[in-house]
PAMITOR-812419 format. One record per residue (C-alpha): chain; residue in one letter; x, y, z. Coordinates in nm, 2 decimals, padded with zeros to 4 digits, always signed. Each point is the difference from the previous one (the first is absolute). Layout:
REC unit code x y z
REC A a X Y Z
...
This chain:
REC unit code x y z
REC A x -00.05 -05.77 -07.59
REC A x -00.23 +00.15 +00.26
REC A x +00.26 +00.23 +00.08
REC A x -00.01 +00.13 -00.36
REC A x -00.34 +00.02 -00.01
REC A x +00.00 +00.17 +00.34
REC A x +00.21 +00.30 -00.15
REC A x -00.18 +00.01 -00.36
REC A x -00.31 +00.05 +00.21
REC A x +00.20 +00.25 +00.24
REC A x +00.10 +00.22 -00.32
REC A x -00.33 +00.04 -00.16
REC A x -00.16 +00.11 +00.32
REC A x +00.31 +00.26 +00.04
REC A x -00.08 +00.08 -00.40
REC A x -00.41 +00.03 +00.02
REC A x +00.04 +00.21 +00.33
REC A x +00.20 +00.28 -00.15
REC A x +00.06 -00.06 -00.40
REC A x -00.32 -00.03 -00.14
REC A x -00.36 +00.02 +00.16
REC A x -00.20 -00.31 -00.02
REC A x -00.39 +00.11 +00.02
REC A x -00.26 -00.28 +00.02
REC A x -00.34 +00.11 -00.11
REC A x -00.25 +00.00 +00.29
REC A x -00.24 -00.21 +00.09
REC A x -00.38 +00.02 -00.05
REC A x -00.15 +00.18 +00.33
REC A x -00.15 -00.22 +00.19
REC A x -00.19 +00.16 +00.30
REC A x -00.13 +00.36 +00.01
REC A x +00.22 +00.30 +00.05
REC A x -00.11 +00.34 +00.18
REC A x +00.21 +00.31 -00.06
REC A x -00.06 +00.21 +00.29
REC A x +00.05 +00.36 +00.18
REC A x +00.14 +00.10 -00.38
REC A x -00.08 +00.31 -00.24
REC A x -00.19 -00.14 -00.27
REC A x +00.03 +00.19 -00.38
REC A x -00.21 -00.21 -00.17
REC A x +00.07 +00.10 -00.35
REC A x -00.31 +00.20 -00.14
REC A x +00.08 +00.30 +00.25
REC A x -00.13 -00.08 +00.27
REC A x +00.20 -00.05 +00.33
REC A x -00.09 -00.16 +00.32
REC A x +00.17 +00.11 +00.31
REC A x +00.10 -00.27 +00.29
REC A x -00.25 -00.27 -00.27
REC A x +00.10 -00.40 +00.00
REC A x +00.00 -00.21 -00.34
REC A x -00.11 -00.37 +00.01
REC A x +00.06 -00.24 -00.30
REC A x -00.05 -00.38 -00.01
REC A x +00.05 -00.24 -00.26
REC A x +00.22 +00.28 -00.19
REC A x -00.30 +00.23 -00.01
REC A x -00.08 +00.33 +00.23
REC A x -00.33 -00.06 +00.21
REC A x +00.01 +00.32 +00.19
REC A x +00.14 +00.32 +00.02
REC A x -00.07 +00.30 +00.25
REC A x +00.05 +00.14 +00.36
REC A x -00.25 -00.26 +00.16
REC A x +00.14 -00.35 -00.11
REC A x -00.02 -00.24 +00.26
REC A x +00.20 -00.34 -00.05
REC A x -00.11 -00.32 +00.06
REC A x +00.13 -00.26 +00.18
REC A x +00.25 -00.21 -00.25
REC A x +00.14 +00.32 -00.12
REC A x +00.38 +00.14 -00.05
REC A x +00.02 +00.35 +00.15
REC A x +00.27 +00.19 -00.07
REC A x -00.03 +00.33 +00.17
REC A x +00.16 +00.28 -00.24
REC A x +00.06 +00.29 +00.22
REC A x -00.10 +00.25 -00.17
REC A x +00.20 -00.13 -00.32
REC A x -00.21 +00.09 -00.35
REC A x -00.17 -00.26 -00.20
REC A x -00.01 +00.06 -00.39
REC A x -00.12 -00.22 -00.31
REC A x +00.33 -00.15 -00.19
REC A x +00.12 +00.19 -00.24
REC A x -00.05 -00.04 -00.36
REC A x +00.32 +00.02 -00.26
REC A x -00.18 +00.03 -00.34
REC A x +00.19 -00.05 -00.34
REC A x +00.34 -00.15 +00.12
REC A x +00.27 -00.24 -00.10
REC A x +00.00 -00.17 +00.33
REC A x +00.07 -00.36 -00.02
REC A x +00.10 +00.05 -00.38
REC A x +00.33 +00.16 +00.08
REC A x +00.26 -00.07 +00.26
REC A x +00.32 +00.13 -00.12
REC A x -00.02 +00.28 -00.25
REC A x +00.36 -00.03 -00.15
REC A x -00.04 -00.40 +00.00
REC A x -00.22 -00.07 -00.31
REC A x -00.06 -00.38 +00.11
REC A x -00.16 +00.19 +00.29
REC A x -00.21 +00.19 -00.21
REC A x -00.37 -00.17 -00.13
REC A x -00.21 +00.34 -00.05
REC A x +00.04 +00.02 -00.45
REC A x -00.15 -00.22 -00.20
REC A x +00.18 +00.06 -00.42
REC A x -00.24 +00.14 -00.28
REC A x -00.23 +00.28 +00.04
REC A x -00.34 -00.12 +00.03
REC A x -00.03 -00.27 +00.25
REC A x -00.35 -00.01 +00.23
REC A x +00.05 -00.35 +00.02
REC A x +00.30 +00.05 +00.25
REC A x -00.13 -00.07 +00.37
REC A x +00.22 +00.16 +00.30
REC A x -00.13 -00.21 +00.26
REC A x +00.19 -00.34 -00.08
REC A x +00.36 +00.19 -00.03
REC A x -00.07 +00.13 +00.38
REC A x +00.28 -00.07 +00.22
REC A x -00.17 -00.09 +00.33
REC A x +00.38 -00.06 +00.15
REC A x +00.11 +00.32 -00.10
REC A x +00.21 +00.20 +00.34
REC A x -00.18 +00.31 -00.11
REC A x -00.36 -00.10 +00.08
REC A x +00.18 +00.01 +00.37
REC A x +00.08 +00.33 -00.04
REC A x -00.37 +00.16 -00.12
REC A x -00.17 -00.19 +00.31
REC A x +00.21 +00.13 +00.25
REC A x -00.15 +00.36 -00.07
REC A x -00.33 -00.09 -00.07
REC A x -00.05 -00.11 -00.35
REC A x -00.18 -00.32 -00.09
REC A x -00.15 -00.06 -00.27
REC A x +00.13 +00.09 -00.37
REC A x -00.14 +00.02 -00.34
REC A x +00.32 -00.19 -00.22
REC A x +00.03 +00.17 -00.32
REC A x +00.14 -00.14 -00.33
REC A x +00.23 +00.31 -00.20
REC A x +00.15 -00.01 -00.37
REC A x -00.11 +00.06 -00.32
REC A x -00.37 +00.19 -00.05
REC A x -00.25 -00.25 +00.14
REC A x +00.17 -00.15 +00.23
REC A x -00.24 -00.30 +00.15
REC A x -00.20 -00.05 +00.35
REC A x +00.10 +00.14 +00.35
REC A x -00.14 -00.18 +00.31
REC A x -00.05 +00.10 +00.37
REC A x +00.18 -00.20 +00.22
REC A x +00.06 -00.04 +00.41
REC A x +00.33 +00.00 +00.13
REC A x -00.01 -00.33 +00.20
REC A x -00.01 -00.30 -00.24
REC A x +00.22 -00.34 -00.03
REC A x -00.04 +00.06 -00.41
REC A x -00.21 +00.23 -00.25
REC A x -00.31 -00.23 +00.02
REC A x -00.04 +00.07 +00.40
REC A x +00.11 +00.36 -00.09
REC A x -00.29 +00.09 -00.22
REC A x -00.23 +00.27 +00.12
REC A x -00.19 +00.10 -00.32
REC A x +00.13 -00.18 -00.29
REC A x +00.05 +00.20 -00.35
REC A x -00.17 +00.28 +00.09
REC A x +00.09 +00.27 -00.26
REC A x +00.15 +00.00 -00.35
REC A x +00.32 +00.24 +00.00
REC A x +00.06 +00.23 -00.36
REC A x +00.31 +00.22 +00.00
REC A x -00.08 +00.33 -00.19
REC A x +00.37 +00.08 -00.18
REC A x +00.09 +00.34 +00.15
REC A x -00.17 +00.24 -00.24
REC A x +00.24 +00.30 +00.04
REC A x +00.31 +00.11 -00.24
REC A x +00.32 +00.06 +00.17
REC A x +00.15 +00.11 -00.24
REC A x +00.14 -00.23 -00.25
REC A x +00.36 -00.01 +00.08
REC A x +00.20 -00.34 +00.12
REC A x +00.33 -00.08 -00.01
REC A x +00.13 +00.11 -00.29
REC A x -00.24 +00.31 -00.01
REC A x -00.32 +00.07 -00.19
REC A x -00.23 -00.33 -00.03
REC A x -00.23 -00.03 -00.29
REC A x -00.26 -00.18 +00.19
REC A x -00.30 +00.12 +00.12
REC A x -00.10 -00.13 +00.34
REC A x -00.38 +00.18 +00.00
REC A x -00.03 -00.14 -00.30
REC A x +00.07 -00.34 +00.12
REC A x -00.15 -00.03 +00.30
REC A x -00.30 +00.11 -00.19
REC A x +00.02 -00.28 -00.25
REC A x +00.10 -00.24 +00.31
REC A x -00.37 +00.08 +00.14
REC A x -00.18 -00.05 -00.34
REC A x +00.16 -00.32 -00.03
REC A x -00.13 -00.12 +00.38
REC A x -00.36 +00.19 -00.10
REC A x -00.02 -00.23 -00.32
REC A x +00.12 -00.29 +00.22
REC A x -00.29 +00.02 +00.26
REC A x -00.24 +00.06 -00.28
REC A x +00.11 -00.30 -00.16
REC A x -00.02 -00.16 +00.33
REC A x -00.36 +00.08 +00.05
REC A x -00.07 -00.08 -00.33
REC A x +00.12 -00.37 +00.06
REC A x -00.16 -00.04 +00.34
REC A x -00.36 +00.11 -00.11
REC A x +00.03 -00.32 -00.29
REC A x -00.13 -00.36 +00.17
REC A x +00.25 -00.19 -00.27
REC A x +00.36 +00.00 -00.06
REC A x +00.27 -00.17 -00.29
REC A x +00.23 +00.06 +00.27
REC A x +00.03 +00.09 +00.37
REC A x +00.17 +00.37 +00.05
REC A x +00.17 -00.01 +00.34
REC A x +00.03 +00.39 +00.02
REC A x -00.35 +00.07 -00.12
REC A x -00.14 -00.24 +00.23
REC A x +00.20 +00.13 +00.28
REC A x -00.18 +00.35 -00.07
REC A x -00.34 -00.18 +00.10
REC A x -00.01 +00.11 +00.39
REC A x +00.08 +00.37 -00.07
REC A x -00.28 +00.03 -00.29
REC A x -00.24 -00.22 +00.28
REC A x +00.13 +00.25 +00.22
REC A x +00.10 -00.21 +00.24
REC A x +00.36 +00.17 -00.01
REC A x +00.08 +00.34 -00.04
REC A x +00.23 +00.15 -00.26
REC A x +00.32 +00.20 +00.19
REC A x +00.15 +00.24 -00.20
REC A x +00.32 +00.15 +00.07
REC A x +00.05 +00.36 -00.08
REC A x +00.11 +00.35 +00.11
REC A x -00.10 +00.28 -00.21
REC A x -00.37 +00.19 -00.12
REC A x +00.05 -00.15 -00.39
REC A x +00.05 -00.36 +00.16
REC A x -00.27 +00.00 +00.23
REC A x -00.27 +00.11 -00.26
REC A x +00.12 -00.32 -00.18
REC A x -00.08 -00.19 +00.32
REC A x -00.33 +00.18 +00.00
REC A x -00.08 -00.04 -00.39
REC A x +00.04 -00.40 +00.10
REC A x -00.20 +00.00 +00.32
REC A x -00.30 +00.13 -00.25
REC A x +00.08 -00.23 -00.33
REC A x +00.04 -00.32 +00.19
REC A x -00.24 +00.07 +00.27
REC A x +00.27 -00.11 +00.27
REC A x +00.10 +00.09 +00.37
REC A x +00.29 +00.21 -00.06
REC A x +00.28 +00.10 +00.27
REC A x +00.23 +00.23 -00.07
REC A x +00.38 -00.10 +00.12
REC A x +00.23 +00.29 +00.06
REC A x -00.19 +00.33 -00.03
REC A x +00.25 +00.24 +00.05
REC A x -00.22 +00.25 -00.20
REC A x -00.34 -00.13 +00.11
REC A x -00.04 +00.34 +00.21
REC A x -00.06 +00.12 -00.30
REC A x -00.30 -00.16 -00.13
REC A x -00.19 -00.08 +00.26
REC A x -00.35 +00.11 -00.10
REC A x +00.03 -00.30 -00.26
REC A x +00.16 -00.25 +00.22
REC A x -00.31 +00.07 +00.23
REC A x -00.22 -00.03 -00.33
REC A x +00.14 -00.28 -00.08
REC A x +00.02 -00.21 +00.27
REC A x +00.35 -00.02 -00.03
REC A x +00.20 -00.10 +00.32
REC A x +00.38 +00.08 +00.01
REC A x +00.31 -00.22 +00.18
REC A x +00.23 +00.30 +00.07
REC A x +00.38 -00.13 -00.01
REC A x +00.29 +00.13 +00.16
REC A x -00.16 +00.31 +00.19
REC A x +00.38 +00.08 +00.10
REC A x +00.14 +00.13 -00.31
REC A x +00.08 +00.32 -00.19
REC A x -00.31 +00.17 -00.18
REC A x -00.08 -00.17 -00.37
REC A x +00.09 +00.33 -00.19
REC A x +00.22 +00.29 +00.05
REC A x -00.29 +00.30 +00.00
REC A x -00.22 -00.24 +00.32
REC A x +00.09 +00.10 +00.40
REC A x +00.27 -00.17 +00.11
REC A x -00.24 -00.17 +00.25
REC A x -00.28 -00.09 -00.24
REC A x +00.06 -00.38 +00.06
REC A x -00.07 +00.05 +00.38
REC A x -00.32 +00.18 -00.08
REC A x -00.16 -00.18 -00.25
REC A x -00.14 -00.30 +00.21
REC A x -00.19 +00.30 +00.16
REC A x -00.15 +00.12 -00.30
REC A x -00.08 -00.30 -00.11
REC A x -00.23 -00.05 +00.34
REC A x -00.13 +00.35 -00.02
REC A x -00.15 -00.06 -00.34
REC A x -00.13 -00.37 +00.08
REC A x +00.22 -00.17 -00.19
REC A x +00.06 -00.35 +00.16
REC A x +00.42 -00.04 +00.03
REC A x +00.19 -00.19 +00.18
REC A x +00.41 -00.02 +00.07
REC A x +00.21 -00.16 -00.15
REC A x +00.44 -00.05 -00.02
REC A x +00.24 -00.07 -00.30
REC A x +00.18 -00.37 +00.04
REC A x +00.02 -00.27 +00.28
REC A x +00.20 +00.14 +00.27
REC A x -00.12 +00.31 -00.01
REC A x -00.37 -00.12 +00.11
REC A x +00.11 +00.00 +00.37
REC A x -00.02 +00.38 -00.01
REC A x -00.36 -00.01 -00.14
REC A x -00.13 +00.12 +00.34
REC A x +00.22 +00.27 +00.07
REC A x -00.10 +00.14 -00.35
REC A x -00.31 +00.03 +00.10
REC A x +00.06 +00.21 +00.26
REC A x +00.19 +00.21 -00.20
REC A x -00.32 +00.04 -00.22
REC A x -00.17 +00.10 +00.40
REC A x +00.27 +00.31 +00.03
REC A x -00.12 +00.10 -00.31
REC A x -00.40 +00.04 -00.02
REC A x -00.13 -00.36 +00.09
REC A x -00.12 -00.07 +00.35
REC A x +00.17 -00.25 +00.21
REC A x -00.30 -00.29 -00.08
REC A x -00.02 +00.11 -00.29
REC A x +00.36 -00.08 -00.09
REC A x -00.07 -00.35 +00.17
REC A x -00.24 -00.07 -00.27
REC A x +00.19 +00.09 -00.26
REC A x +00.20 -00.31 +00.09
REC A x -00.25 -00.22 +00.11
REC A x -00.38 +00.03 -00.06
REC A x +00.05 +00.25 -00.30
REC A x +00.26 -00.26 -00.14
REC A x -00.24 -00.33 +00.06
REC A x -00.31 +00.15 -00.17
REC A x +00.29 +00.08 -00.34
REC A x +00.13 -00.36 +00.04
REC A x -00.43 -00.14 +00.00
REC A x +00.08 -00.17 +00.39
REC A x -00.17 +00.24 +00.19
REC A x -00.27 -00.20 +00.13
REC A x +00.25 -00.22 +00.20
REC A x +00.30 +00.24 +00.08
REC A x +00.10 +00.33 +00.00
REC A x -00.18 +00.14 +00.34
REC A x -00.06 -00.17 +00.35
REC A x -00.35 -00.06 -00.02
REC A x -00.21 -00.29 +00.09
REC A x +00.01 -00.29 -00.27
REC A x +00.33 +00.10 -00.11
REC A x +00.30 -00.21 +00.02
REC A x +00.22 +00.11 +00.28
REC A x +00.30 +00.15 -00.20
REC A x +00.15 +00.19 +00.30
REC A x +00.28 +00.22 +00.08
REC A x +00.10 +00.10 +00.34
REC A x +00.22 +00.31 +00.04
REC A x +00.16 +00.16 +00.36
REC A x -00.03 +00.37 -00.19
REC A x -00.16 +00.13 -00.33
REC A x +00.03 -00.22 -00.28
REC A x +00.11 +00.26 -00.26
REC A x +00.24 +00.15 +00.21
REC A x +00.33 -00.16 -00.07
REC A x +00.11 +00.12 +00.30
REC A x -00.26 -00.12 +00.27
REC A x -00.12 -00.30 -00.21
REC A x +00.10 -00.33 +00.17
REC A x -00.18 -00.29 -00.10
REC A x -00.07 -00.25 +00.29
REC A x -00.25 -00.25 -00.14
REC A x -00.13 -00.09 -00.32
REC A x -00.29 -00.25 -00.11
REC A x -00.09 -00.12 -00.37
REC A x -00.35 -00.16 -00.01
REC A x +00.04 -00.05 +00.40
REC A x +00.30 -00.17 -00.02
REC A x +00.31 +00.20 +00.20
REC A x +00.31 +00.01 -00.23
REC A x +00.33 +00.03 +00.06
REC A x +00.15 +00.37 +00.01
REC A x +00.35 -00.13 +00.00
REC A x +00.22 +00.08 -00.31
REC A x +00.37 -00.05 -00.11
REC A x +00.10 +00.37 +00.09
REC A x -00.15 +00.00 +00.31
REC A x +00.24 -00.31 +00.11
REC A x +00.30 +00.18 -00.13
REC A x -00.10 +00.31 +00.25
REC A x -00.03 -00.22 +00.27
REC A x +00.34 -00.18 -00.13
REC A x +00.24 +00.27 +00.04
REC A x -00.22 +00.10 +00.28
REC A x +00.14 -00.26 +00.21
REC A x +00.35 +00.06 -00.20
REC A x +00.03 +00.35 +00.12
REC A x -00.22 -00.06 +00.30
REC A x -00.21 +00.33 -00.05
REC A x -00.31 +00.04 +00.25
């Protein structure tokens, strides 16, 4: 008997140390940490050469070239290394997906069109493998986004070190997310050639029929006395108290003027999600105090007639006309490139900090958790990445450290066993 249990316990140490990576989530910090001798890019553009960072209890107490530490202290002597806020992976499917072409897998769609009522958050996979992935270059936190039908329910912001979606909360239901239909005809022909459908038509009538919904829904909410409790109306309650803001996903000029047309009937924090053409109206983005999530800045341009590099550029005209933006990435996966995206968006007009902040501050003040992330400044919580080289440069990034709310996580992740498998296989050097 003990020698069968000697063996069973044999093979699953064998199995956890190269099949599958078994992260435990870290512990609360419990004594003050000093990050010395590092650069510091503290997120709002400023950078402080050869600077320490302190943070205790989770929080950053001090940041700049003349920290001294004090007695009880962790000091961990960076060498130079550079010190950046964690990034920020806005509008993702992280924890809601694991296997794309396994639908059990797959808890991101809700059925039926309208559904504000939907909340991400308690679908979030806190055991997913990918989260290991994303922290191991730099990103985490993440705002978990709901998709299918029009109105597709509540996104929350979440930290990428949790036992379950409770611990995992960072902002809870922060924005309301409305898919504009695609308001462009391509032409009418399927299968079996010319369709009779319309599909400006009906992604016109689509938007009527959520525009009658939320003033219906406003309707209800400003009466004290019901017959009967709505649970879709009532879940509309935080975004008219504008407590939440209303995400709407769209690409072209004739979509975002619908996002705008709502912003000013429903009196409503609008964000725009996508934005492919939002280089195009900026004067009434600024106006309007309209922010934009730009997705998947690594693509081909939106129509045929723009430059072939217009995607690259647009974050910088976005920041040249004062539009607030941040970054964001299409999927899951794909998140773990977020960072070298931005630096994409540096070759082509944004400075180097100002490309940091399109993934960090820029995307905490779009997400409403500014005040306590984002940047490396006092009062903060210490979400902290530590990288040997630049962190938007795929090639010298190497992530040595990371912290969430002081806490030092885990960087290790199921691919980076398999390298050092077959290392030892092949015994490469």
């Amino acid at each position: 008997m003990k020698r069968s249990i000697y063996l069973l316990a044999l093979a699953f140490s064998a199995s956890s140390a190269y099949a599958q990576e078994t992260i435990l989530p870290a512990r609360p910090q419990d004594k003050p940490v000093y990050l010395t001798n590092a650069v510091i890019h503290v997120g709002n553009g400023q950078v402080i050469e050869n600077g320490t960072i302190a943070f205790a209890k989770g929080k950053i107490t001090a940041v700049g070239a003349g920290v001294s530490a004090s007695g009880d202290a962790t000091v961990l002597d960076m060498k130079g290394q550079h010190v950046y806020p964690g990034i920020i992976a806005p509008d993702t499917k992280l924890g809601l997906v694991e296997f794309e072409s396994v639908r059990a897998t797959i808890d991101a769609r809700e059925v039926g069109e309208i559904n504000p009522s939907i909340r991400s958050l308690i679908s979030y996979n806190t055991d997913s493998k990918v989260i290991n992935t994303l922290r191991s270059n730099g990103i985490l936190l993440a705002q978990v986004t709901p998709e299918g039908g029009i109105v597709s329910g509540t996104s929350s912001v979440v930290q990428l070190d949790a036992w379950n979606w409770e611990d995992a909360a960072y902002k809870t239901d922060n924005a309301l997310h409305f898919f504009i239909p695609r308001l462009v005809n391509t032409g009418g022909r399927g299968f079996r050639g010319p369709q009779p459908r319309d599909p400006v038509k009906e992604g016109l009538e689509k938007v009527e029929a959520v525009r009658v919904f939320f003033r219906e829904a406003k309707a209800y909410l400003q009466e004290n006395k019901h017959a009967a409790t709505n649970i879709k109306f009532e879940a509309m309650r935080r975004l008219f108290n504008r407590e939440q803001k209303l995400f709407i996903h769209c690409e072209l000029v004739k979509e975002m003027l619908i996002a705008i047309d709502f912003a000013k009937e429903f009196n409503m924090e609008v964000v725009i999600v996508g934005g492919a053409d939002s280089w195009q109206i900026t004067d009434l983005l600024k106006q309007n105090n309209i922010a934009v999530v730009l997705t998947q800045p690594h693509s081909l341009p939106l129509m045929a007639d723009d430059d072939i590099d217009q995607p690259y550029k647009t974050a910088a005209q976005l920041q040249k006309a004062g539009v607030l933006f941040c970054l964001s990435n299409e999927g899951f996966w794909q998140q773990r490139n977020l960072g070298f995206e931005a630096g994409t968006a540096s070759a082509f007009g944004l400075s180097r900090e100002e490309a940091l902040s399109a993934v960090t501050l820029n995307a905490a003040k779009i997400l409403g958790i500014d005040k306590i992330t984002g940047s490396l400044e006092t009062g903060k919580d210490a979400n902290i990445a530590v990288s040997t080289g630049d962190m938007l440069d795929m090639k010298s990034s190497v992530i040595t450290r990371a912290f969430i709310q002081g806490r030092e996580i885990n960087l290790d992740n199921k691919q980076h066993q398999l390298y050092e498998k077959y290392q030892q296989k092949y015994q490469i050097k």
